[in-house]
NUZA-265652 format. One record per residue (C-alpha): x, y, z. Coordinates in nm, 2 decimals, always signed. Layout:
<atoms>
+--------+--------+--------+
:     px :     py :     pz :
+--------+--------+--------+
:      X :      Y :      Z :
...
+--------+--------+--------+
</atoms>
This chain:
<atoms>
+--------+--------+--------+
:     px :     py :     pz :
+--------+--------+--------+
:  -0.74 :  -0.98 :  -1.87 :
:  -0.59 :  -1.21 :  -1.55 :
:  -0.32 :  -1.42 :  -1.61 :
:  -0.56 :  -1.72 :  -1.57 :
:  -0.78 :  -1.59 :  -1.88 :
:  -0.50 :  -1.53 :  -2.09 :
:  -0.49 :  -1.70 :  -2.41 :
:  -0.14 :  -1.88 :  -2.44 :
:  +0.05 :  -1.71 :  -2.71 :
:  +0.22 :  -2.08 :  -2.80 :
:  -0.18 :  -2.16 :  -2.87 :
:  -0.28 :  -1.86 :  -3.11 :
:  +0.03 :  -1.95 :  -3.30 :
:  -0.08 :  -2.35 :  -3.39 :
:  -0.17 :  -2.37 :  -3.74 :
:  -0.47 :  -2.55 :  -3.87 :
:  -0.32 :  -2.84 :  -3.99 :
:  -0.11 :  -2.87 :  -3.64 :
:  -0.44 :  -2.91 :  -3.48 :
:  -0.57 :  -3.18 :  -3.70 :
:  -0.25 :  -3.37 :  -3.65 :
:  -0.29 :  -3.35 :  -3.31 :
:  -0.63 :  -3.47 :  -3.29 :
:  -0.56 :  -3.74 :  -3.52 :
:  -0.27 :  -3.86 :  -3.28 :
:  -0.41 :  -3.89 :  -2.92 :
:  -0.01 :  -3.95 :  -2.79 :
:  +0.10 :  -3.64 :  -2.93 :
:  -0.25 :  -3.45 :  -2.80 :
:  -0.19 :  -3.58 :  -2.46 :
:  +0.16 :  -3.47 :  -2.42 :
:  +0.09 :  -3.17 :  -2.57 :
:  -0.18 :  -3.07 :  -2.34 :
:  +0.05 :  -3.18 :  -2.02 :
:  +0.37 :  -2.97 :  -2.14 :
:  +0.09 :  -2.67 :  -2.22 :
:  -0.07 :  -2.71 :  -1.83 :
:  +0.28 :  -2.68 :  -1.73 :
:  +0.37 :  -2.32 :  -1.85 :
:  +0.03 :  -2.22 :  -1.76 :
:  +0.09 :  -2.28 :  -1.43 :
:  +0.48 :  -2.17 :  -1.46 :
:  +0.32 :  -1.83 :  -1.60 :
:  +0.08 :  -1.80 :  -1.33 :
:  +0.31 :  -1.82 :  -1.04 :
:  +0.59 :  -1.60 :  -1.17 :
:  +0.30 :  -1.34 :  -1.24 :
:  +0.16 :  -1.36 :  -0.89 :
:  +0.53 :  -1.30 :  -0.75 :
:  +0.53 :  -0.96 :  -0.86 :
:  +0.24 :  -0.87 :  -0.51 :
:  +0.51 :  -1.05 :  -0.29 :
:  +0.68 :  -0.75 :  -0.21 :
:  +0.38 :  -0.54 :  -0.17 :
:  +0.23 :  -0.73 :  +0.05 :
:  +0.54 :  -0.81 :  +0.31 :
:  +0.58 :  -0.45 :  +0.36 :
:  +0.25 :  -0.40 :  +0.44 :
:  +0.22 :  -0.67 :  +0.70 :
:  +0.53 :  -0.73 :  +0.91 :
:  +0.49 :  -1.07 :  +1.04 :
:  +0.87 :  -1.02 :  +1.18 :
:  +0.69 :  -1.07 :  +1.54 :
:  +0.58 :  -1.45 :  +1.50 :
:  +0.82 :  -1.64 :  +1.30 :
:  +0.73 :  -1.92 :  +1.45 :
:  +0.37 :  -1.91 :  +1.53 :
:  +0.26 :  -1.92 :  +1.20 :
:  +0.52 :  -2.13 :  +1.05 :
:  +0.36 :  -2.46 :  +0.87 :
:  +0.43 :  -2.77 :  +0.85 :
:  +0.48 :  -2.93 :  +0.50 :
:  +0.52 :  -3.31 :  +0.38 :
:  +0.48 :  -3.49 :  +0.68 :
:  +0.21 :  -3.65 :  +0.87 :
:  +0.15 :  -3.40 :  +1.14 :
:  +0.08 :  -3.04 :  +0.90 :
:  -0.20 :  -2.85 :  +0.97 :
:  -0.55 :  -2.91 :  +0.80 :
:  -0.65 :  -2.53 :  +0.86 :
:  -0.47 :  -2.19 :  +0.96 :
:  -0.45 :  -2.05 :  +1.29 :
:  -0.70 :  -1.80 :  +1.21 :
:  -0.94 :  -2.05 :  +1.03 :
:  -0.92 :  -2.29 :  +1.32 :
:  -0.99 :  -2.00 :  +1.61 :
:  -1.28 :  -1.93 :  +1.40 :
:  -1.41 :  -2.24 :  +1.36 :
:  -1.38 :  -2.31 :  +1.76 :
:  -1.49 :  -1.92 :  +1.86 :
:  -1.83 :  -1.86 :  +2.07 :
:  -2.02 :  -1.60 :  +1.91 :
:  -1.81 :  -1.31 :  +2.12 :
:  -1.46 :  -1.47 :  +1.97 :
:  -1.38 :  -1.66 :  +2.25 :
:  -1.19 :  -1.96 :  +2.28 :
:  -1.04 :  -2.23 :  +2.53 :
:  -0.67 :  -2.30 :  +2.43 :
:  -0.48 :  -2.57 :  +2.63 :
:  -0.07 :  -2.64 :  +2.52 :
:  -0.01 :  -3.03 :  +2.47 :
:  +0.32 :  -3.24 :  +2.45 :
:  +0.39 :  -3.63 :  +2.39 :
:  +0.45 :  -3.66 :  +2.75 :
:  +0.08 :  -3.58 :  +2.88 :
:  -0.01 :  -3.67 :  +2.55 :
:  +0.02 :  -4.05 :  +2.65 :
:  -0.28 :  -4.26 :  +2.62 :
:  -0.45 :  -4.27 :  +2.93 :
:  -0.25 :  -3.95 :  +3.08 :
:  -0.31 :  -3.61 :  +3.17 :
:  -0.50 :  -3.53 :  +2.81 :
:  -0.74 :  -3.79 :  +2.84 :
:  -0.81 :  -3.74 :  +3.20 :
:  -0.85 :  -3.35 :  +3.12 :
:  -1.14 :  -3.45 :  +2.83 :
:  -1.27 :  -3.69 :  +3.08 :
:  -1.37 :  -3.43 :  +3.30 :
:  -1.49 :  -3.20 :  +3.09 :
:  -1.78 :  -3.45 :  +2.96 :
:  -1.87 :  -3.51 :  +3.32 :
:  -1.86 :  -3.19 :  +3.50 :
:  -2.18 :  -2.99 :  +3.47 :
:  -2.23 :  -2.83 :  +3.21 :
:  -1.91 :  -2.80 :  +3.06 :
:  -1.98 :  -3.11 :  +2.76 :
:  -2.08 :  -2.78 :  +2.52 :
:  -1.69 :  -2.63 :  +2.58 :
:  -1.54 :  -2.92 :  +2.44 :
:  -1.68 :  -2.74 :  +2.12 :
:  -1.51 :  -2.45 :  +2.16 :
:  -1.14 :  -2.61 :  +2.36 :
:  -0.81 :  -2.55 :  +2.10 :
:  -0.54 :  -2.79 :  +2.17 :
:  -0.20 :  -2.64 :  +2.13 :
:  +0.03 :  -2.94 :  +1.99 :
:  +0.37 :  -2.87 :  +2.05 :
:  +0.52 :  -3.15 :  +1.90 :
:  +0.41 :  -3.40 :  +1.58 :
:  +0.32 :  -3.69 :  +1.85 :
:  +0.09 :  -3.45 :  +2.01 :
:  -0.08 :  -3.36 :  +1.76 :
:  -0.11 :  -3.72 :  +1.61 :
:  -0.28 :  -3.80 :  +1.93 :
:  -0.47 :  -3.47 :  +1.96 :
:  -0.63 :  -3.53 :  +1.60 :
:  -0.75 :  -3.91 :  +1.71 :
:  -0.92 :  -3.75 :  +2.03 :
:  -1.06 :  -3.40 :  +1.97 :
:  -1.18 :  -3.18 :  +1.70 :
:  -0.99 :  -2.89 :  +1.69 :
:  -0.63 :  -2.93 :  +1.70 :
:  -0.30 :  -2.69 :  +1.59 :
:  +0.05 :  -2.80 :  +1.58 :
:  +0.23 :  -2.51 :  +1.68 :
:  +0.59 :  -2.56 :  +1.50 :
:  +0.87 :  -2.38 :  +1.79 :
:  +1.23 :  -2.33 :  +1.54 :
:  +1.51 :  -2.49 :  +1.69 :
:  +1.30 :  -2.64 :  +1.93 :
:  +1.10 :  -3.02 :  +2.06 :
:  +0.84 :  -2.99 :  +2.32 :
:  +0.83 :  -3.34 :  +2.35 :
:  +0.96 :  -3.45 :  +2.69 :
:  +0.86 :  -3.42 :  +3.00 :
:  +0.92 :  -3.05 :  +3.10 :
:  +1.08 :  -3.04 :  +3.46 :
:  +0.98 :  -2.76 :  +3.68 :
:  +1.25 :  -2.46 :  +3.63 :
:  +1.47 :  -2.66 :  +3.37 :
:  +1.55 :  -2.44 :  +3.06 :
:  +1.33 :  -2.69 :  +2.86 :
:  +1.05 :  -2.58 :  +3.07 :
:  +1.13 :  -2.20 :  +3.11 :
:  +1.17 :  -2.22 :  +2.71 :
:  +0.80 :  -2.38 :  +2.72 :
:  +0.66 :  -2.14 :  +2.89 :
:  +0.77 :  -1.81 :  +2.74 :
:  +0.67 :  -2.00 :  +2.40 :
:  +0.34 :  -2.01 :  +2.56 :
:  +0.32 :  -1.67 :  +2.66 :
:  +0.42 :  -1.56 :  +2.31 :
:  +0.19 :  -1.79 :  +2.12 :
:  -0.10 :  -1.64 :  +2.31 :
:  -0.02 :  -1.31 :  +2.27 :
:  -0.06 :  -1.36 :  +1.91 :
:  -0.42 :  -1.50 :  +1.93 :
:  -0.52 :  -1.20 :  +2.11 :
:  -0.36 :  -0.95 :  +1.85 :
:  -0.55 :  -1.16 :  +1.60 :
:  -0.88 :  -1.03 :  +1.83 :
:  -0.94 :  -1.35 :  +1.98 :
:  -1.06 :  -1.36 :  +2.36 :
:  -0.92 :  -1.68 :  +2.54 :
:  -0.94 :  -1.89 :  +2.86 :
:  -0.61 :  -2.03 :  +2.89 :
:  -0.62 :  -2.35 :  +3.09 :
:  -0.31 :  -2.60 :  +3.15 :
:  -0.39 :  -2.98 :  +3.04 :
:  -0.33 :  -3.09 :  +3.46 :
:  -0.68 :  -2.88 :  +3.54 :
:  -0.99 :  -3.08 :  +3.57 :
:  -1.29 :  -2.84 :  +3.44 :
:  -1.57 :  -2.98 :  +3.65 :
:  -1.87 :  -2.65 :  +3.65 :
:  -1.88 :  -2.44 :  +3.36 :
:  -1.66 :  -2.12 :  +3.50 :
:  -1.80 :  -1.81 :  +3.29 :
:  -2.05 :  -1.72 :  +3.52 :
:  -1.79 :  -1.70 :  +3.78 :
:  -1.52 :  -1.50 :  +3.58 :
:  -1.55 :  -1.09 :  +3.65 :
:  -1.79 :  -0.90 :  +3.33 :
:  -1.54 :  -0.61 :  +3.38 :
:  -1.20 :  -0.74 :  +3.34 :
:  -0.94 :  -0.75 :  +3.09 :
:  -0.71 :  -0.99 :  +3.24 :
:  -0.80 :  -1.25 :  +3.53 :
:  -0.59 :  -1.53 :  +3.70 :
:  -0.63 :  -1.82 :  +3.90 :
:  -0.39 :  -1.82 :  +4.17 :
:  -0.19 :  -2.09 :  +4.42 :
:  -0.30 :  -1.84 :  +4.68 :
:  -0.58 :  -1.62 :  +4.74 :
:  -0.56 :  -1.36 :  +5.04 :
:  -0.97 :  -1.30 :  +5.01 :
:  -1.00 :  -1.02 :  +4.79 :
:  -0.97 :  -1.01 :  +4.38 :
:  -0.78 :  -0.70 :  +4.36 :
:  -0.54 :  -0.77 :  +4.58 :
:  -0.16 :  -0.76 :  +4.46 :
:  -0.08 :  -0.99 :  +4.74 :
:  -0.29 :  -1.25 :  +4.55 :
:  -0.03 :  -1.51 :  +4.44 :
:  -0.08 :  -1.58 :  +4.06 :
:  -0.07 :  -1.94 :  +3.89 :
:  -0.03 :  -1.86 :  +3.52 :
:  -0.22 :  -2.20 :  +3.48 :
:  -0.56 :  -2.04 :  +3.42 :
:  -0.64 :  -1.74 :  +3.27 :
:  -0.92 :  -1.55 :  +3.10 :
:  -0.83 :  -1.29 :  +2.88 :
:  -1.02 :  -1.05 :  +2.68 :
:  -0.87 :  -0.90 :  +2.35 :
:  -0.84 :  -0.55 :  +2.33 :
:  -0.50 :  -0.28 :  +2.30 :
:  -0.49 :  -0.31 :  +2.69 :
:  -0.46 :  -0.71 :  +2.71 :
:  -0.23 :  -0.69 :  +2.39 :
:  +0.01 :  -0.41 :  +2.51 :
:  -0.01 :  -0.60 :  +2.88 :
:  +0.12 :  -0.95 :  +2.72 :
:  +0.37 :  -0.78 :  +2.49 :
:  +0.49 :  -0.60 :  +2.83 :
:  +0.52 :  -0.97 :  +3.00 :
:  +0.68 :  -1.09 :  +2.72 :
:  +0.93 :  -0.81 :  +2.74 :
:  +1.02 :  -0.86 :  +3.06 :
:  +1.16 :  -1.21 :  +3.04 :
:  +1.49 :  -1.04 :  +2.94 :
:  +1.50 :  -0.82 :  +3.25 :
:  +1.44 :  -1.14 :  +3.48 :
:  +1.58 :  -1.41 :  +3.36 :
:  +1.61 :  -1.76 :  +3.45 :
:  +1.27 :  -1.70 :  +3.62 :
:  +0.94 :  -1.83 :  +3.43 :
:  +0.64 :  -1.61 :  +3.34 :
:  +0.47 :  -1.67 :  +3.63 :
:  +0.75 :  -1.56 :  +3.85 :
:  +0.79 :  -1.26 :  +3.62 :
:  +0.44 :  -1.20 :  +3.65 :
:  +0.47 :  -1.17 :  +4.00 :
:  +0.73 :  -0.92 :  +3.95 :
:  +0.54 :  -0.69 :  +3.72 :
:  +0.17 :  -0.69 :  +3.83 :
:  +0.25 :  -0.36 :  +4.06 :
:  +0.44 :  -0.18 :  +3.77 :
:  +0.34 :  +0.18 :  +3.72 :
:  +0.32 :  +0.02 :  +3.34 :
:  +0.00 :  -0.16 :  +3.40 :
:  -0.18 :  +0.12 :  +3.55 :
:  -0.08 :  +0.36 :  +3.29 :
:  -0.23 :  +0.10 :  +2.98 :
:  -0.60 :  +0.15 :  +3.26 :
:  -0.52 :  -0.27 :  +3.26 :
:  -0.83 :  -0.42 :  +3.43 :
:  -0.66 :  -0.72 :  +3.68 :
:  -0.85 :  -0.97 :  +3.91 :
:  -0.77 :  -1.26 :  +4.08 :
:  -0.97 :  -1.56 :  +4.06 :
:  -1.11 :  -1.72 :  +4.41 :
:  -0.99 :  -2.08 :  +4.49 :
:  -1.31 :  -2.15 :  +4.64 :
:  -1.41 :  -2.18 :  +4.25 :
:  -1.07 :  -2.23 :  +4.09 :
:  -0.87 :  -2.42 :  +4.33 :
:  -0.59 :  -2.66 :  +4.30 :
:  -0.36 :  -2.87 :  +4.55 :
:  -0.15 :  -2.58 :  +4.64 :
:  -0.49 :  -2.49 :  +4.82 :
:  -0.74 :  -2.67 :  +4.72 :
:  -1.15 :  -2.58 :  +4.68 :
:  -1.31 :  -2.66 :  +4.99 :
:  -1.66 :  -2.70 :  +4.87 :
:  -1.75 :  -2.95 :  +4.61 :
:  -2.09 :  -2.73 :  +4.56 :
:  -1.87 :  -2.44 :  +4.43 :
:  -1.54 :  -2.59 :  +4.31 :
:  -1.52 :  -2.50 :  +3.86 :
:  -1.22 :  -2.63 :  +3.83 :
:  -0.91 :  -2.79 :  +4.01 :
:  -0.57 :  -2.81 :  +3.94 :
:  -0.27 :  -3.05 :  +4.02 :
:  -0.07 :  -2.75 :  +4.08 :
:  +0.20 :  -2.79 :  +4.34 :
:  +0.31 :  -3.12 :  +4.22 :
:  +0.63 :  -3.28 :  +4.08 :
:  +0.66 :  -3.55 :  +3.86 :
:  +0.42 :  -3.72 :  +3.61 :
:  +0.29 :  -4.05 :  +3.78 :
:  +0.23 :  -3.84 :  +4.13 :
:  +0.00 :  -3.58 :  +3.88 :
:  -0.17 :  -3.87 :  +3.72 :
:  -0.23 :  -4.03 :  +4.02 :
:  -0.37 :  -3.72 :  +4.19 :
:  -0.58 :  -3.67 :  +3.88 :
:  -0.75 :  -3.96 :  +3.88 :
:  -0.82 :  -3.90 :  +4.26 :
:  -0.98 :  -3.58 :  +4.15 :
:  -1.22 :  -3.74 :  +3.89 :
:  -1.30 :  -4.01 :  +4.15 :
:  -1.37 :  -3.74 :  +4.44 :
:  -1.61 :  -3.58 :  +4.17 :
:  -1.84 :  -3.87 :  +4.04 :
:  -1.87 :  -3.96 :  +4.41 :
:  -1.98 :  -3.63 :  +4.48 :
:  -2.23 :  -3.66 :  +4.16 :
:  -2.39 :  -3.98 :  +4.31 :
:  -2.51 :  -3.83 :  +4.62 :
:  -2.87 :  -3.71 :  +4.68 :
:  -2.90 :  -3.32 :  +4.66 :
:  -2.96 :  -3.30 :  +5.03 :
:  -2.63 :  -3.47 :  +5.10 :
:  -2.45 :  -3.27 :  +4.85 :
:  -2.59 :  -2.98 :  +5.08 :
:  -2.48 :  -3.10 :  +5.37 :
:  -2.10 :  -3.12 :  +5.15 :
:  -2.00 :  -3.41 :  +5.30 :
:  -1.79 :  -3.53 :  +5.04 :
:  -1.43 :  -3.35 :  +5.03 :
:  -1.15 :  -3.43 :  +4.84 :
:  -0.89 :  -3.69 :  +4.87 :
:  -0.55 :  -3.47 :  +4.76 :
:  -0.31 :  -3.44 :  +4.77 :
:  -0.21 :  -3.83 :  +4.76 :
:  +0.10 :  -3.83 :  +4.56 :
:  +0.12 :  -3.50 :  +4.48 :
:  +0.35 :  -3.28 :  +4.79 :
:  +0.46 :  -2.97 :  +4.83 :
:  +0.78 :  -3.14 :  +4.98 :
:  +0.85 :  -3.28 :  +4.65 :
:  +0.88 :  -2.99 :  +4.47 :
:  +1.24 :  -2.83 :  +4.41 :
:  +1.29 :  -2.57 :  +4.66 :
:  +1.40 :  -2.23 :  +4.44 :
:  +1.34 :  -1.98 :  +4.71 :
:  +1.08 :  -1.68 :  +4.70 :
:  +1.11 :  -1.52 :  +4.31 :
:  +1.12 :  -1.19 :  +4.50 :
:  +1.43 :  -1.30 :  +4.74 :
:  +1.58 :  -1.43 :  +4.45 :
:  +1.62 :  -1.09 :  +4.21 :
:  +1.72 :  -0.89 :  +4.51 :
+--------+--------+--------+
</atoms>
């Protein structure tokens, strides 16, 4: 017999003429009942305590303290777990799109609603919007998120508030990123296959049919030297597609990792660093490098508007010069949806960035490589 079946022992041990009281006196009845609903309850919990233990040791969740942390009495917890939530947004192969959010591109009329914008006009991509995660890294994001989209997870960071504009190489911002990198290595160890794309990418073709059937790992890149296996290729950890198996998952834990041997750099630096270790080839990791002719971005932008999936305001420094340039973007593309096929063709429509957006503006850091020797 469960604890909720139980009969209480208080109950067996009324007498008869207790009961008649009791019904004859609806105060005493009611009180009675309340006070009884209270030990049940009290019984109940310290009876389910005793599985803790068990099941603690079985599943260390030592590795995400704060992944999985929830949010309680406040505005901004979560309506569904992690896991619920993935599944919910999952195509029927457990993939999902995950982009990271804070209050600063949160913003009405800012980089979030810019990056939905495009998704409902680009072609076909509409549909993805049903599948698209937003990462909330802060309770205003989140607020935001849950007013604009469907699915939406506040990811709760200890000791931490993703609010604020991150600046390129500040510690705020190297602390985002890493906190990135470790959040999605936890959707892949829960068997979850991902595109990761940052908020500042306009999705404007659907880019599955373009990604690589035999990869485990692929990357967009601020520079592409021609071929996708080339470890020249220079990375942007931006956009990603990543399939979930022991290869991806040892590979991320390996990035991860190496923040500690390279540090002050981000994880795209570090990725830079590590994608020739001996490490990778011994896990049989499957790495390509995604064209910019298809995933381009200002740091060298898609040529062709007939083949461009998605662009990226990469390269950039500085919130209204993004906005600006991301706007420019979604202009360059409704133009280019207005014109008659054979003028589309012809491609005589090109893009109008970099506006505000400069490479000069960025601060200058050096090459990652000169930097660590």
């Amino acid at each position: 017999m469960t604890a909720a079946t139980r009969p209480s022992t208080a109950a067996t041990m009324l007498s008869e003429s207790t009961v008649l009281h009791l019904r004859r006196n609806p105060t005493v009845a009611f009180l009675f009942a309340a006070i009884s609903l209270s030990c049940l309850v009290l019984f109940r919990d310290v009876d389910s305590s005793r599985f803790l233990p068990q099941f603690s040791s079985t599943y260390n969740l030592s590795g995400f303290p704060s992944v999985f942390t929830s949010v309680s009495n406040d505005a901004a917890s979560n309506e569904y777990s992690l896991e619920q939530l993935l599944k919910n947004a999952s195509m029927e192969d457990k993939t999902v799109i995950l982009t990271t959010l804070n209050a600063a591109w949160a913003a009405p009329n800012s980089v979030i609603d810019l990056f939905l914008e495009s998704f409902r006009i680009g072609k076909h991509t509409s549909r993805l919007l049903n599948h698209l995660v937003i990462i909330a890294l802060d309770e205003k994001a989140f607020a935001r998120c849950k007013v604009l989209h469907t699915y939406c997870f506040f990811l709760i960071s200890e000791g931490s508030d993703f609010h604020e504009e991150a600046f390129f190489m500040t510690q705020f911002y190297l602390k985002m990123m890493w906190r990135r990198i470790d959040f999605l290595r936890s959707v892949l160890e829960m068997g979850y296959n991902f595109v990761f794309t940052d908020a500042d990418i306009m999705w404007f073709r659907d880019p599955f049919p373009k990604f690589y059937a035999d990869t485990d790992f692929q990357i967009a890149c601020d520079h592409f030297t021609g071929t996708s296996d080339d470890l020249e290729n220079r990375p942007n950890g931006g956009f990603n597609f990543v399939k979930s198996n022991n290869r991806s998952v040892e590979f991320y834990n390996f990035w991860y990792a190496s923040r500690e041997v390279y540090p002050g750099f981000h994880d795209q630096d570090v990725l830079n660093f590590i994608k020739d270790h001996p490490f990778i080839t011994n896990i049989g990791l499957k790495m390509r490098f995604l064209d910019t002719a298809n995933f381009g971005g200002l740091c060298e932008p898609s040529k062709d508007l007939n083949q461009v999936c998605t662009m990226h305001a990469n390269c950039c420094y500085g919130m209204d010069s993004k906005v600006n340039d991301l706007r420019v973007m979604l202009e360059d593309w409704k133009h280019y949806l207005a014109l008659p096929p054979s003028l589309k063709r012809l491609s005589v429509v090109s893009w109008r960035v970099p506006e505000k957006c400069s490479l000069d503006a960025l601060p200058h850091h050096g090459s990652p490589e000169a930097s660590v020797q």
